[in-house]
C-alpha distance (Angstrom), angle and dihedral (degrees) to the residues before:
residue distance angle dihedral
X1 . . .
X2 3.56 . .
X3 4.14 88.9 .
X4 3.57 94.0 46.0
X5 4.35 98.9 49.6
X6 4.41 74.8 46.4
X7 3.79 92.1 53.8
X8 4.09 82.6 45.6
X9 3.97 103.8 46.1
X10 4.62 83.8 50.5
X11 4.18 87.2 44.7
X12 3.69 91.4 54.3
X13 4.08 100.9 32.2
X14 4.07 75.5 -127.6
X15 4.16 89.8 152.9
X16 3.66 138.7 45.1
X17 3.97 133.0 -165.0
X18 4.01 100.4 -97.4
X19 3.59 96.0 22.6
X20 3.78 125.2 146.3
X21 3.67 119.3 -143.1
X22 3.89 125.9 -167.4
X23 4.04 106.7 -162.8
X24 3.88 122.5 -155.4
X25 3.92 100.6 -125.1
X26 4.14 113.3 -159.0
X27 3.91 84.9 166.2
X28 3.49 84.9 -126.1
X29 4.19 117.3 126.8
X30 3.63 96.5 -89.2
X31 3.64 104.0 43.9
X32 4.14 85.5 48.8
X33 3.72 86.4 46.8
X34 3.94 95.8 43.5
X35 4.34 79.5 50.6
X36 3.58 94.6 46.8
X37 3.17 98.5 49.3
X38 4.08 97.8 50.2
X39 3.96 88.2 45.3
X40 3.82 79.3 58.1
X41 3.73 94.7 60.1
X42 3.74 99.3 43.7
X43 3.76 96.3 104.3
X44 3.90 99.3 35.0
X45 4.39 84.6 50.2
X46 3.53 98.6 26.7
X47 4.52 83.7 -122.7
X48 3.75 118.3 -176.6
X49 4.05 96.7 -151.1
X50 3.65 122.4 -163.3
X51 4.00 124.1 173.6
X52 3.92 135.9 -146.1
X53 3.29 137.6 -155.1
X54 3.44 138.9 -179.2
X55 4.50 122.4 -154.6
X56 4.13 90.0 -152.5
X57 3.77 95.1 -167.0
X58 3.61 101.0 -130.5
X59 4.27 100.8 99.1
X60 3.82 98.2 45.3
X61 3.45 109.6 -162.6
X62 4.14 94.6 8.5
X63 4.34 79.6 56.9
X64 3.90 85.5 49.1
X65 3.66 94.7 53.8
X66 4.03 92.5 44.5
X67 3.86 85.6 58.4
X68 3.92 96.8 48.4
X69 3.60 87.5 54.5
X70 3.61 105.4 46.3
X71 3.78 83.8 54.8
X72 3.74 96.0 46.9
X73 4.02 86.9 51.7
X74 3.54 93.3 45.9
X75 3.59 95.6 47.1
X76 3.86 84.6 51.3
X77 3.67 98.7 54.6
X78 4.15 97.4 38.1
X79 3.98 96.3 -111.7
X80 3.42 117.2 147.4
X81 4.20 108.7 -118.6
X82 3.53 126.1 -138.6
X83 4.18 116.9 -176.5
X84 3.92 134.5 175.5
X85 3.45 129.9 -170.3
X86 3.31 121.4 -142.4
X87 3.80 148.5 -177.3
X88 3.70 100.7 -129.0
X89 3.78 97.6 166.8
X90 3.53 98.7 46.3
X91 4.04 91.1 45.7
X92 3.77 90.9 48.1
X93 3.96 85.4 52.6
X94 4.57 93.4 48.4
X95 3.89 94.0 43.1
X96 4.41 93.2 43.9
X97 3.63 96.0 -128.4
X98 4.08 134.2 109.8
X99 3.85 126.9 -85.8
X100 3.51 96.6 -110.3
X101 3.73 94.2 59.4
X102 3.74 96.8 38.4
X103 3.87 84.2 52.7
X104 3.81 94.5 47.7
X105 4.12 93.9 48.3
X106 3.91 91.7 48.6
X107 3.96 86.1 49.2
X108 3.75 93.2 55.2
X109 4.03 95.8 38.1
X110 3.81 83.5 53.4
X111 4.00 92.9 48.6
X112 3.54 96.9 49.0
X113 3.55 93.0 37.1
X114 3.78 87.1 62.5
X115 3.89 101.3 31.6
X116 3.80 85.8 54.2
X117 3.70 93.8 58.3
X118 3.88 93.6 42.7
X119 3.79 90.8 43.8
X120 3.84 80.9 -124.3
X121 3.83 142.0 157.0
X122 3.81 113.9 -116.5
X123 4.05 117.1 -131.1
X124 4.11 123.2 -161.9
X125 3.23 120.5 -170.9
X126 3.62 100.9 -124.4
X127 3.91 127.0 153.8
X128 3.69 149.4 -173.8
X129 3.40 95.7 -89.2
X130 3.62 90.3 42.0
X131 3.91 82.1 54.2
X132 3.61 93.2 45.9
X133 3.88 100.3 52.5
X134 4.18 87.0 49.0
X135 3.73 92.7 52.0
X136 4.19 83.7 52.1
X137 3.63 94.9 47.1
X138 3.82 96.9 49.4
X139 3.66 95.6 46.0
X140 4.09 82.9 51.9
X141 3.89 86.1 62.6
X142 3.59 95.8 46.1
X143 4.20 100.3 -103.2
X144 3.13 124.3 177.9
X145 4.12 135.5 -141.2
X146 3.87 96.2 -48.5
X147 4.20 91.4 48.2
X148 3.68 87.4 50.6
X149 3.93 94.7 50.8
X150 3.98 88.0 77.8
X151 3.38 117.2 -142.2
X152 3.87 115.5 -37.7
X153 3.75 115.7 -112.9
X154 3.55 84.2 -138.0
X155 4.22 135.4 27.8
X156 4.26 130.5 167.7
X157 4.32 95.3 -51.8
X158 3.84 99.7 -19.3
X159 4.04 114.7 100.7
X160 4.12 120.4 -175.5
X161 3.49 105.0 -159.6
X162 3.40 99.4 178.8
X163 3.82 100.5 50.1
X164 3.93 92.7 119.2
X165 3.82 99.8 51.6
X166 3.87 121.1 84.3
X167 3.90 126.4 -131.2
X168 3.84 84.9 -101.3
X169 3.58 93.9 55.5
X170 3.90 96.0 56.7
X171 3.60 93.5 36.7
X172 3.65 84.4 61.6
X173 3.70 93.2 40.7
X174 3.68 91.3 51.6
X175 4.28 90.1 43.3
X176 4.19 84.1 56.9
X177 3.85 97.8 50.6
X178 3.57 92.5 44.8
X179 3.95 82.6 -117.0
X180 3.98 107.9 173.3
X181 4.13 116.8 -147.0
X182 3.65 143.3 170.1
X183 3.62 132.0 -105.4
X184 4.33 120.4 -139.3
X185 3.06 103.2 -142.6
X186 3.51 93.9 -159.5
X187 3.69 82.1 61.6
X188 3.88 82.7 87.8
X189 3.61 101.9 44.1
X190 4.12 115.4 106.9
X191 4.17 84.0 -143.1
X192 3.60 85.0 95.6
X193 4.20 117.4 65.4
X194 3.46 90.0 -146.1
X195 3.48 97.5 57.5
X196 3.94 89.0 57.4
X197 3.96 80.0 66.0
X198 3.43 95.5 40.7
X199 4.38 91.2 48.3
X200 3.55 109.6 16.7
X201 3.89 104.7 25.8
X202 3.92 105.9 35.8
X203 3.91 95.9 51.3
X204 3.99 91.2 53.2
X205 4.54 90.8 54.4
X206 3.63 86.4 42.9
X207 3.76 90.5 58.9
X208 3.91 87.1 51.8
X209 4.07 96.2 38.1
X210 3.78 112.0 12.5
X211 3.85 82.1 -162.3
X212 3.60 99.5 55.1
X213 3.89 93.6 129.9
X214 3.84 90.5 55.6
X215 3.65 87.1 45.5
X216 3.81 102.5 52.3
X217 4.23 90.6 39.2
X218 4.27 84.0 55.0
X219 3.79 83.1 47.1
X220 3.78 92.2 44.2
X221 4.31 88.1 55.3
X222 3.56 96.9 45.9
X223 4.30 82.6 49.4
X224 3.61 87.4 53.5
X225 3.49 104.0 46.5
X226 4.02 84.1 44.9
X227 4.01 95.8 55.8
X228 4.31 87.9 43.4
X229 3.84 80.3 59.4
X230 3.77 97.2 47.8
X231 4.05 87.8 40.0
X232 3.69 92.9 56.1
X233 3.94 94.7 47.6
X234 3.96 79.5 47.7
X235 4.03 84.2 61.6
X236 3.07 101.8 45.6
X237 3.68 100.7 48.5
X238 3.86 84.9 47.8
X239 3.37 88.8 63.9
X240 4.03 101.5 42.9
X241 4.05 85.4 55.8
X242 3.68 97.2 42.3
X243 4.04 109.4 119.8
X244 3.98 124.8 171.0
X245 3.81 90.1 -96.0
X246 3.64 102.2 35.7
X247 4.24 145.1 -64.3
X248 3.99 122.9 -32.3
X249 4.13 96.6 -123.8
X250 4.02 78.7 -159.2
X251 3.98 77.9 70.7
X252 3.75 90.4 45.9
X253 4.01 103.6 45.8
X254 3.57 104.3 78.0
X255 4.12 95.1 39.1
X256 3.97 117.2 127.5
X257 3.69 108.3 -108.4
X258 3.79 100.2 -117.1
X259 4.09 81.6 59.6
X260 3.74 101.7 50.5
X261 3.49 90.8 36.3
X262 3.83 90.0 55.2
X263 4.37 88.6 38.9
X264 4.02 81.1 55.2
X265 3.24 91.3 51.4
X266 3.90 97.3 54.8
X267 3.43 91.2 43.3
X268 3.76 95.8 59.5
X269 3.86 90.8 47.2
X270 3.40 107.1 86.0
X271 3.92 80.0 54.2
X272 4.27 93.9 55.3
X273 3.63 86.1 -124.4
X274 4.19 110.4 134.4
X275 3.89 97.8 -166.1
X276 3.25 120.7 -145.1
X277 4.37 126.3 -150.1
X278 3.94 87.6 -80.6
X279 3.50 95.4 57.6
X280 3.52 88.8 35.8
X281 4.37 96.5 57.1
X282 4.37 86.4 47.8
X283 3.71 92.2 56.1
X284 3.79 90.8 40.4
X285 3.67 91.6 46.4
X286 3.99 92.2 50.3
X287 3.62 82.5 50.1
X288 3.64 90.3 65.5
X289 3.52 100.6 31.7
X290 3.52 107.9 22.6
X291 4.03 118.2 -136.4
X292 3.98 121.1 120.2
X293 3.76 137.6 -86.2
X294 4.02 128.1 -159.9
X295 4.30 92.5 -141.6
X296 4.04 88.9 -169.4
X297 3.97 129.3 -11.3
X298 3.76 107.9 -52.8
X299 4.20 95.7 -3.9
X300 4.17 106.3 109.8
X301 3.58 131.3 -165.2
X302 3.84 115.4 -164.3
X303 3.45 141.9 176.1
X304 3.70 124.7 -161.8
X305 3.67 141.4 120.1
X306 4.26 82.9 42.2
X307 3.76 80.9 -70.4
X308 4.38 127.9 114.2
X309 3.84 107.9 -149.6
X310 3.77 120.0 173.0
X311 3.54 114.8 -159.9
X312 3.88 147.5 153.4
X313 3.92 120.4 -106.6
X314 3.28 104.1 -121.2
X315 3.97 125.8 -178.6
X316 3.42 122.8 -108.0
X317 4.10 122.0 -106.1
X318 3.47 109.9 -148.1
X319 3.62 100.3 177.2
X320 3.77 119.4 128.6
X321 3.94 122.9 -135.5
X322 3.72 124.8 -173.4
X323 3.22 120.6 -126.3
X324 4.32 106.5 -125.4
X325 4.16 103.4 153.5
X326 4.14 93.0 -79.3
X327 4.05 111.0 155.3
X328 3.90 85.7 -115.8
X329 3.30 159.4 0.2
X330 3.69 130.2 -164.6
X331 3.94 128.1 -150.8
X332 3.59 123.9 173.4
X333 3.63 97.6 -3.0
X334 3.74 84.9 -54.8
X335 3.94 121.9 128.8
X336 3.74 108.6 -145.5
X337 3.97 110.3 -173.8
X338 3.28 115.2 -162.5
X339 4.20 122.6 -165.4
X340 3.84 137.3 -177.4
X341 3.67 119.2 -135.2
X342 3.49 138.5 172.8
X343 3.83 126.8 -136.7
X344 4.20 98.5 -80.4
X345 3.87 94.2 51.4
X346 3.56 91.3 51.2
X347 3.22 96.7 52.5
X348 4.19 84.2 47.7
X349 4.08 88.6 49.0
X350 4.24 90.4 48.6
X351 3.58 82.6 61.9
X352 3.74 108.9 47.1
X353 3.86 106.0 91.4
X354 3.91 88.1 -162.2
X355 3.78 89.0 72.0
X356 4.10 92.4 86.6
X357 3.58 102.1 155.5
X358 3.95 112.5 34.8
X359 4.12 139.6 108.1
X360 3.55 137.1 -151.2
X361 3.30 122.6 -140.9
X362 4.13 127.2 179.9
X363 3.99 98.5 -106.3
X364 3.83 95.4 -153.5
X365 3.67 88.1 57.8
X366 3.57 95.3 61.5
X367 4.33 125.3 83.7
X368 3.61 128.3 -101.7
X369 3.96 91.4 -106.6
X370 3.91 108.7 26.6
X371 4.07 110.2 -171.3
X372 3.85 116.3 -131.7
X373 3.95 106.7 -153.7
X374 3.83 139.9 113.1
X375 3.54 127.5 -91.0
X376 3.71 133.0 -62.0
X377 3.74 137.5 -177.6
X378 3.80 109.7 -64.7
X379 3.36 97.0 23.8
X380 4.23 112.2 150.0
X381 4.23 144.6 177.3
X382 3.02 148.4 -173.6
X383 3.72 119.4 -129.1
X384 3.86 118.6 -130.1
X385 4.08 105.0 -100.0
X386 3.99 97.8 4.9
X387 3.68 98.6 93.2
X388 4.28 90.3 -147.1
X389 3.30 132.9 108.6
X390 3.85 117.8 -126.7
X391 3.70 137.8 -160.3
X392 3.54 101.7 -130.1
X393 4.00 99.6 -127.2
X394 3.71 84.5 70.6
X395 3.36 101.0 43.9
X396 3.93 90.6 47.7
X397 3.76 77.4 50.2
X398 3.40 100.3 59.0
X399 3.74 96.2 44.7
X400 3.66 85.0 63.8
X401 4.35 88.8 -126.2
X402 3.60 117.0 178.0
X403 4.02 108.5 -94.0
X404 3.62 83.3 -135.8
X405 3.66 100.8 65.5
X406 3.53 99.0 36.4
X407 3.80 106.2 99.7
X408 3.61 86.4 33.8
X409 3.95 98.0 64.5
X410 3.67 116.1 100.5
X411 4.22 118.9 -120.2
X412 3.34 131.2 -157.7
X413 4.17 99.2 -140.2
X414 3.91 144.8 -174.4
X415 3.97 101.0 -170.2
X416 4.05 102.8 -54.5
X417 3.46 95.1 -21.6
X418 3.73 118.9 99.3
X419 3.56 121.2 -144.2
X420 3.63 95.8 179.6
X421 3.61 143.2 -17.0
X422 3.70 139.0 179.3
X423 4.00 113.1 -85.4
X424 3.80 83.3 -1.3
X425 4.16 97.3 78.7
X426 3.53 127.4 -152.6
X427 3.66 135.2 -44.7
X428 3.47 130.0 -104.7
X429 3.86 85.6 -123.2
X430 3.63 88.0 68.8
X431 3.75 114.9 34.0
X432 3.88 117.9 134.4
X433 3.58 108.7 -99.4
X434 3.98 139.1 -171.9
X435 3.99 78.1 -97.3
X436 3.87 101.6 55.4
X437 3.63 118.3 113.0
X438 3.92 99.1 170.7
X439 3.67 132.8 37.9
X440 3.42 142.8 -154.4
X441 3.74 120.0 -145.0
X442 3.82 117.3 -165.5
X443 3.67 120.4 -163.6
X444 3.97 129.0 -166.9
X445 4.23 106.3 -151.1
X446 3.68 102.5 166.2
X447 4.16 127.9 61.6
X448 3.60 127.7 -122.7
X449 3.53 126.5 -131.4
X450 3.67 95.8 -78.5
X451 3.70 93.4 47.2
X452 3.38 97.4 -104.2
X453 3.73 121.5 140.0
């Protein structure tokens, strides 16, 4: 075993010389292996190795005993043992959801909790047949690609060096270094779906592969290199239907599934949404047909215009601010910076191609007490050059702006008459000129819902 989890840790690049390693300890055979086998490495890596464990509450005095012996084992080796107690069942029964997930986010808030402070690595002890049985269970439920990679050997901080070894592998690694463990006993109760797989499923494909885990973790690579593929197309045709005000669904329409599924996928990201083939078919089917679709309480996917735009409702801010030379002022969770130059830094800021999203606007053209705000009924401008005065529904019209964003953009105003406003530009009113002496520069820090600057 202990070549093979070597032969894993170089594949990946999962360990440097000097790094420090905190490893979730169950006490059970893998997590003592997965420990054993770092504590091995120390000298030949130069690893600083820490351990975790976490009493869960639910076993009494079987949870008691787990926690004497990860101590005892710790103390043993010379690691450093951090342990938190915690109230599993009543958490589970506050935040709605099952033990076994309640358990498995206090694990990981506890891991990074601690790796953070110890500018650490995390290690879980997760194996082949651990793989194996996951790969099972999420084709049971109808995954797709990303259920059927397995578990990755490797994600963000958190390293799995033994991902490639079966149970029967570190039980014999443990039985040759006299390595001690505990047994769950609920690891044998048929409570649990998973160990159905793990006792009833498992034994059956070994009888017609005895090398199913190697099999399915093979199976799992090729997966993975397969959806990197299809997430890289996703990318790329991202990019080619990428306008100001959102994604050509022309673009879109003829994509292979795997691809818009996976460009649907990066889309809803930045949102924390994972969608799954439901959400998937409605945004597909908007593609086509256009329409809207709430994807998850106040998250929106639209198409109109020709263009999809996914978005969050947000509620509009009708507060006024006058404008009187402060560094900023924010409306709608957008940062407007405002700066006074004179005639020589313009001419610097024209220049600088890092300035992407900024106006200039004649500052002796402008009122006393300008009004920041959005728009309201009778609003008007005059575009730079046109010599005609606008309302500014039409003109919003006419620059094709998402209707979603519209009472949401922030305007620069003197009465009705916009001077400037974000998307919108500047008015004629306050163009630079051969006549201006000082300027106002207008930058936009924060992103909108879209991601737009």
């Amino acid at each position: 075993m202990r070549n093979k989890a070597f032969e894993t840790v170089k594949k990946y690049n999962m360990l440097q010389k000097g790094d420090r390693v905190v490893v979730g300890l169950s006490g059970g055979a893998d997590s003592c292996a997965l420990l054993y086998f770092l504590v091995s490495l120390r000298s030949e890596l130069s690893l600083t190795v820490y351990a975790c464990h976490i009493n869960h509450g639910l076993r009494g005095e079987d949870a008691d005993s787990d926690e004497k012996y990860c101590r005892r084992l710790c103390q043993s080796l010379g690691i450093e043992l951090f342990v938190l107690h915690a109230d599993i069942k009543k958490l589970s029964s506050e935040q709605g959801i099952g033990t076994e997930q309640c358990g498995r986010n206090v694990r990981y808030s506890f891991f990074t909790a601690r790796a953070e402070e110890l500018h650490a690595k995390i290690a879980t002890a997760h194996t082949a047949s651990d793989n194996a049985e996951t790969v099972l269970f999420n084709l049971t439920r109808g995954s797709g690609i990303r259920g059927i990679c397995g578990i990755p050997p490797v994600r963000n901080n958190i390293i799995r060096p033994l991902i490639e070894c079966t149970r029967d592998e570190i039980e014999e690694y443990c039985k040759k270094n006299n390595l001690g463990y505990v047994t769950d006993k609920t690891n044998f109760e048929r409570d649990y779906n998973r160990n159905k797989l793990r006792l009833d499923v498992m034994p059956v494909l070994r009888e017609i592969n005895p090398s199913v885990e190697q099999t399915i973790s093979a199976f799992c690579e090729r997966m993975r290199e397969t959806e990197l593929f299809i997430s890289e197309c996703a990318e790329k045709l991202l990019i080619k239907a990428r306008t100001e005000n959102g994604y050509k669904a022309e673009a879109l329409n003829n994509t292979p599934p795997p691809v818009f599924a996976a460009a649907v996928k990066i889309l809803l990201k930045k949102y924390d949404i994972i969608p799954d083939s439901r959400h998937i078919e409605l945004i597909r089917d908007i593609v086509y047909n256009g329409g809207a679709v709430e994807i998850k309480q106040d998250i929106m996917a639209v198409v109109s215009q020709g263009l999809l735009r996914v978005y969050k409702k947000s509620t509009e801010d009708s507060s006024e601010i006058i404008y009187k030379g402060q560094d900023s002022v924010i409306i709608n969770n957008i940062i407007i910076k405002p700066r006074l130059l004179n005639i020589s830094d313009f001419n610097k800021c024209k220049e600088n191609k890092n300035l992407i999203f900024h106006y200039f606007l004649d500052y002796d053209t402008i009122p006393l007490t300008p009004v920041f705000r959005n728009r309201r009924e009778g609003d008007f401008f005059r575009p730079v050059g046109k010599n005609i005065t606008k309302r500014l529904r039409k003109y919003m019209n006419e620059l094709r702006l998402p209707r979603e964003i519209r009472n949401f953009l922030p305007l620069l105003t003197d009465g009705s008459e916009i001077l400037w406003g974000l998307r919108i530009g500047v008015s004629d009113r306050c163009k630079i000129t051969a006549k201006t002496k000082r300027v106002l520069l207008i930058e936009t820090e924060s992103v909108n819902e879209d991601g737009n600057k």
